[in-house]
N, C-alpha and C positions, 0 to 999 in steps of 0.2 A: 649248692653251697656258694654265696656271691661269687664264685668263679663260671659255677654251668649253666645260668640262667635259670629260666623256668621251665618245669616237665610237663605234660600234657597227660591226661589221664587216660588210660588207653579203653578203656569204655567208657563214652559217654553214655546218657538218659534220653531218652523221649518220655516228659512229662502226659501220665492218660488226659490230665484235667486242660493244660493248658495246650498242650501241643507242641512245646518248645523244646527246642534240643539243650540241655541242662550237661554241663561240664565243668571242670575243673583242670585249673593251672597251678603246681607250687614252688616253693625255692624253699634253698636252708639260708641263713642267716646265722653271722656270729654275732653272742650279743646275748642277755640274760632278759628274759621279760619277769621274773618274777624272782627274787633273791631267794623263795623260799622252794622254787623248783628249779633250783643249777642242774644242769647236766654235763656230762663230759664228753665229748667238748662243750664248752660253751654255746648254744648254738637254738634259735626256736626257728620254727615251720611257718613262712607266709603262705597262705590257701586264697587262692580266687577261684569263687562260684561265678561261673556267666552262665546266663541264660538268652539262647537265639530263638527269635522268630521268623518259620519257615516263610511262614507268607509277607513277611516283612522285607522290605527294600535297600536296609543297614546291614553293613555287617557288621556293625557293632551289635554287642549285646545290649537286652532291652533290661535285663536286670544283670546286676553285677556287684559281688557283695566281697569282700576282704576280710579274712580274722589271722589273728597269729597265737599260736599254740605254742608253750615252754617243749623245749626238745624238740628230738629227731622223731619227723612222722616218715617213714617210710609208705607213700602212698599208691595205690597203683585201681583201685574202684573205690567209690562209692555207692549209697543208697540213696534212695529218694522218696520221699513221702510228699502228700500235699505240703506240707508248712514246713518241712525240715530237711538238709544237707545231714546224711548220718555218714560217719566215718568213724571206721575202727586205728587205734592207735598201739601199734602191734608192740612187746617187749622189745625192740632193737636196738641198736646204735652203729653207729656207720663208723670204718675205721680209714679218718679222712687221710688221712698220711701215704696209704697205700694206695688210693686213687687218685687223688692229686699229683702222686710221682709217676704213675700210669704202672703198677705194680698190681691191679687189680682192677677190672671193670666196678663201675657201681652198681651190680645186683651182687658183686663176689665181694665187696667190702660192708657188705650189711651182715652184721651179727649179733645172733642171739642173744638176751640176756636174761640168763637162769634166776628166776626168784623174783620177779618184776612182772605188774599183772597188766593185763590187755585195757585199755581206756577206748570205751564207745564215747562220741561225742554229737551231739544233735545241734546242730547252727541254724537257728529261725532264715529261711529263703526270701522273707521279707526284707529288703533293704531298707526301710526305713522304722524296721521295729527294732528294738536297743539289742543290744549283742548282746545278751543274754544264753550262754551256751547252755547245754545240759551234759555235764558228764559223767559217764555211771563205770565204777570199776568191774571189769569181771576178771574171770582165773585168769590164767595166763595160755596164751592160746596163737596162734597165727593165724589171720582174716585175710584175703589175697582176694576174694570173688564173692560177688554178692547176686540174689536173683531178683532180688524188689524187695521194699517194705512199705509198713501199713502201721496207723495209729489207728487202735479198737480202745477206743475207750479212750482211759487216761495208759495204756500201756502201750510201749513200740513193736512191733513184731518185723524181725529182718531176718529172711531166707541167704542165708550164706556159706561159704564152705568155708571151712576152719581144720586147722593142723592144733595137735597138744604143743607142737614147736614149730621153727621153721623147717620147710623141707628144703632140704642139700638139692642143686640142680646142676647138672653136666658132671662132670669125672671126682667131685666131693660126693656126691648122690650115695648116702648110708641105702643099700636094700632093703633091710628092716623099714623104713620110714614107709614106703607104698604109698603110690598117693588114690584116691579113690577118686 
């Protein structure tokens, strides 16, 4: 949130086709990109996709792509296909007050919200093809890990693990929940 910089995605990619190590950096932002998606707080998700070349000489990335999404993306993997960054957009909202006064870590100020469905989002890895996102609603659901994905045909197929909510972690941790 313009106060903690930007996060690093704790699994990166190794793309089969190119070879490159494929990552992600993002930050929150206050700030409305679309008047017809306010959230509360006010606030959308800048994402940078870099992609590194091992046999390359730079450490800079040889692709490097930027989008901003309305709302709090709680991000922590991604997917990867030949042609698309996919990333799941979990029901959450972060409750900034209580991590900015250091009242709560930011994995304990992320909370659930009941009745608000999960957004998969497909962002072309091409940097110089039009942002063009793809976004598809599904139920409501919590995505945290992913094993790879694949476009067969016109459809996307991604192997991931998913909660019906979020799971509680350390001394909130509901028993019931089990995580598999």
């Amino acid at each position: 949130m313009n106060a903690g910089g930007w996060a690093m995605t704790a699994h990166p990619s190794i793309c089969p086709s190119t070879g490159r190590l494929v990552t992600f950096s993002y930050t929150m932002r206050i700030g409305v990109l679309d008047p017809k998606e306010i959230s509360f707080p006010p606030m959308y998700t800048e994402i940078r996709f870099m992609e590194f070349d091992p046999r390359g000489k730079s450490e800079s990335p040889v692709v490097s792509r930027t989008v901003k999404l309305p709302g709090y993306a709680f991000l922590h993997d991604f997917a990867l296909t030949e042609n698309h960054y996919v990333i799941f957009i979990n029901p959450v909202t972060v409750d900034t007050g209580r991590y900015l006064s250091g009242k709560a870590p930011a994995a304990g100020s992320v909370k659930w919200v009941e009745g608000k469905p999960t957004r998969l989002v497909m962002i072309p890895r091409d940097p110089d093809a039009a942002t063009d996102l793809k976004s598809f609603t599904l139920p409501a659901s919590f995505v945290f890990h992913h094993a790879g994905a694949y476009a067969e045909g016109e459809d996307l197929v991604v192997d991931a693990v998913h909660y019906p909510s979020m799971p509680a972690v350390g001394k909130a941790s509901n028993p019931e929940q089990g995580l598999d």
